[in-house]
C-alpha positions as CSV (number, residue, x, y, z in Angstrom):
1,X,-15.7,100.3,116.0
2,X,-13.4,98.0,118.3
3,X,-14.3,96.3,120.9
4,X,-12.5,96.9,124.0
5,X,-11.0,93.8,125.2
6,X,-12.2,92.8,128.2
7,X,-9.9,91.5,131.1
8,X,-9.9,87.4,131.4
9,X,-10.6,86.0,134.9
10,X,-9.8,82.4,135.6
11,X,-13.3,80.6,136.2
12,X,-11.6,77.6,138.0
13,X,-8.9,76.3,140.4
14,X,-7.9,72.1,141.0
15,X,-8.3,71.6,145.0
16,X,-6.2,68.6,146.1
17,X,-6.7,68.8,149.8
18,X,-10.0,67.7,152.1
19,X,-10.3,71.8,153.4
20,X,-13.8,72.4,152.0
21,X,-14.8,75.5,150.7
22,X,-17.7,77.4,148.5
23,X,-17.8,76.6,144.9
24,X,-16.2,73.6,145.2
25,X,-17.1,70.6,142.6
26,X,-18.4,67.2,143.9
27,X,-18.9,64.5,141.6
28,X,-21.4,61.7,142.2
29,X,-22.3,62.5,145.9
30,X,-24.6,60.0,146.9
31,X,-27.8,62.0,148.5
32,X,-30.4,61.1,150.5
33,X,-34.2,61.6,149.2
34,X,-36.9,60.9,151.1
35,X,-39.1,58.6,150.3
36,X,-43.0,59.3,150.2
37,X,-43.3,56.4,152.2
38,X,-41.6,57.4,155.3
39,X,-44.7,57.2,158.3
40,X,-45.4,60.9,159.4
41,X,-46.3,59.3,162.7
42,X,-43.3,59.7,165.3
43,X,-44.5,56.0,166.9
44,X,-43.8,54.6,163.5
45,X,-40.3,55.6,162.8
46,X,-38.6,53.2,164.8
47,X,-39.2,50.5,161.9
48,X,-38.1,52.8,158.8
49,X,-35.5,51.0,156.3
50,X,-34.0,53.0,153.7
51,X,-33.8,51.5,150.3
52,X,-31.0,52.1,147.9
53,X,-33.1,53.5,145.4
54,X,-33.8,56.5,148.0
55,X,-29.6,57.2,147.6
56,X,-29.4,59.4,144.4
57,X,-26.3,60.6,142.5
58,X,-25.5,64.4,142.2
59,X,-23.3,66.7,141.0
60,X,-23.3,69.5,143.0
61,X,-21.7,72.8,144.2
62,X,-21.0,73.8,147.6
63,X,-22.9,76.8,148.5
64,X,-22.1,77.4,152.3
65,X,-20.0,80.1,152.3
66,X,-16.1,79.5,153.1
67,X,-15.7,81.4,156.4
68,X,-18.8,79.0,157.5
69,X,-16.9,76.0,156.5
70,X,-13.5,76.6,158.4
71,X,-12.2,73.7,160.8
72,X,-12.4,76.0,163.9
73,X,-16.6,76.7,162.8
74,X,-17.7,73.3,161.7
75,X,-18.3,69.9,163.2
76,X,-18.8,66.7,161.7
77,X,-22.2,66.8,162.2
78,X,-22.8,70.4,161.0
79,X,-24.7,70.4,157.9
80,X,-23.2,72.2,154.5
81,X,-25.8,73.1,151.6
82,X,-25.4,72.1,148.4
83,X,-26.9,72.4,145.2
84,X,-27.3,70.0,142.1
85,X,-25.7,71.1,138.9
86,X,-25.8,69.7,135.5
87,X,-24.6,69.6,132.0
88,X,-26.3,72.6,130.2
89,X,-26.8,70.3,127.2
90,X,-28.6,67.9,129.2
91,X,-31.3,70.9,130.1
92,X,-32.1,73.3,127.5
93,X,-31.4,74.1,123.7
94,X,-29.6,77.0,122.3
95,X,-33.3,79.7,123.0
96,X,-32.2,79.5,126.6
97,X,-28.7,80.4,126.2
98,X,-29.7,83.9,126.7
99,X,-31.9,84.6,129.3
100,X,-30.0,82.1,131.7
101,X,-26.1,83.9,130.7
102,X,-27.9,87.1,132.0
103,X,-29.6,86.0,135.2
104,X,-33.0,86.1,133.8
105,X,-34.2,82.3,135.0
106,X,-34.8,82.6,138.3
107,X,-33.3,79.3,140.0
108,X,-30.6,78.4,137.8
109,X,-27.1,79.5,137.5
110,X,-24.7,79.2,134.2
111,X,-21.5,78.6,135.2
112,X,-18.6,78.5,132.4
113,X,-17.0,75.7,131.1
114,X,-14.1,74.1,132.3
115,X,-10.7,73.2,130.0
116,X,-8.6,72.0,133.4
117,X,-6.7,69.3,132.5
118,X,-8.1,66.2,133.8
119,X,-11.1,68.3,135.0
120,X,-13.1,69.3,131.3
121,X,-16.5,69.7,131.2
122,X,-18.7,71.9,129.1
123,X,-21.1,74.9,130.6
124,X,-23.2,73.9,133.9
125,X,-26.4,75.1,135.2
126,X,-26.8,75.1,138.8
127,X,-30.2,74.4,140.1
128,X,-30.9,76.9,142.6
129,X,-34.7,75.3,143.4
130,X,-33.1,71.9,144.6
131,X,-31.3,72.2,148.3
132,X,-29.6,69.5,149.8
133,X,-27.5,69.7,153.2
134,X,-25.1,66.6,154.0
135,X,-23.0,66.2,157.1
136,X,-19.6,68.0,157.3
137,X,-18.0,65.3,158.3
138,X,-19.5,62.8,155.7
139,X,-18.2,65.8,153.1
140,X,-14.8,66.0,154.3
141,X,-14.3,62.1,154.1
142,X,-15.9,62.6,150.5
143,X,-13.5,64.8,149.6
144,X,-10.9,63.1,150.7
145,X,-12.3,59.8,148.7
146,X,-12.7,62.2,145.5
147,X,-9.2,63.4,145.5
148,X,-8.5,66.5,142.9
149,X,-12.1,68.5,142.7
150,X,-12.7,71.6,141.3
151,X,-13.3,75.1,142.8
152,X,-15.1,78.1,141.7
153,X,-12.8,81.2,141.4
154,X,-13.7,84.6,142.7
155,X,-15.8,86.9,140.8
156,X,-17.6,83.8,139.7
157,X,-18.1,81.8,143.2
158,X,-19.5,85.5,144.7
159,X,-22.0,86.0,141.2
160,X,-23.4,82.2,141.6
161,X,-23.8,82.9,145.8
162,X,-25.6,86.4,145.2
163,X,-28.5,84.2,142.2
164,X,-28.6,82.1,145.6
165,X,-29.9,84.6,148.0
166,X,-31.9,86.7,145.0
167,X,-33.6,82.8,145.0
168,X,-34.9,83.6,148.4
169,X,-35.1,87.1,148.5
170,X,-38.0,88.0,146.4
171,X,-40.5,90.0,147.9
172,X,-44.0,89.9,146.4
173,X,-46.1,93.0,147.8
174,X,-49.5,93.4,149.0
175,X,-50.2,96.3,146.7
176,X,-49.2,96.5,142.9
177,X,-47.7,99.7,142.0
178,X,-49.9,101.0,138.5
179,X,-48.6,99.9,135.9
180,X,-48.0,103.5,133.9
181,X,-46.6,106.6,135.5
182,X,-50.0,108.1,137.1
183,X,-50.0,111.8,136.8
């Protein structure tokens, strides 16, 4: 029997300008993580230096949602969420392919491959468990350092967003419904 051809959505656009929106690609964004050895006591704070190994590298995907990110909405100091992803090579073997291309691994995302000219890179996996939110502002001037990025295309963009909230959205109940039909 033939299979039915299936229509062919583009996964991926090149941005060129600094208007931020979801789905978009950022390379190398430096990110603050905080250091275990930060004092917990407000007095204390005052004295805190950051080292540079505390500034991490990440690839990451803009998960705040578009109509959130418009110039008339944001300010510089408004905070956008991100989240890291990462070569699928680097993560799993071939036994993973599977569950994660249906949506069974609950905090990651596989995202396609991209064959942009200038912008290639092979399938990522978007790590739903790791959050990170960075100044608007500090963003837009990244974006503007960056250059050409890519974005996330709809159906795809709306697909990775909904794993996002499922991330947060499970419910664990107090009772546990029997296992077998009852009756």
């Amino acid at each position: 029997m033939d299979e039915i051809e299936q229509p062919k959505f583009k996964w991926y656009e090149i941005i060129r300008d600094d208007e931020i929106g979801q789905g978009d690609f950022f390379d190398d964004v430096p990110i603050l993580i905080q250091p275990d050895t930060i004092p917990v006591a407000k007095e204390e704070l005052s004295s805190v230096e950051i080292d540079a190994d505390s500034i991490l590298l990440y690839n990451v995907v803009v998960m705040t949602q578009s109509c959130d990110l418009s110039n008339n909405n944001m300010k510089d100091d408004d905070l956008v969420t991100l989240c890291p992803r990462s070569a699928y090579s680097s993560l799993y073997g071939k036994n993973r392919w599977k569950p994660l291309k249906n949506g069974r691994v609950v905090g990651a995302h596989l995202l396609s491959e991209c064959d942009l000219k200038g912008h290639e890179f092979e399938y990522q996996v978007v790590d739903l468990t790791r959050i990170f939110s960075i100044p608007y502002g500090f963003l837009k001037r990244f974006a503007n350092h960056q250059g050409e990025r890519i974005r996330l295309l709809p159906p795809y963009r709306e697909h990775l967003s909904q794993s996002f909230a499922r991330r947060f959205m499970r419910v664990g109940l107090p009772i546990d419904l029997p296992r077998d039909y009852p009756y």
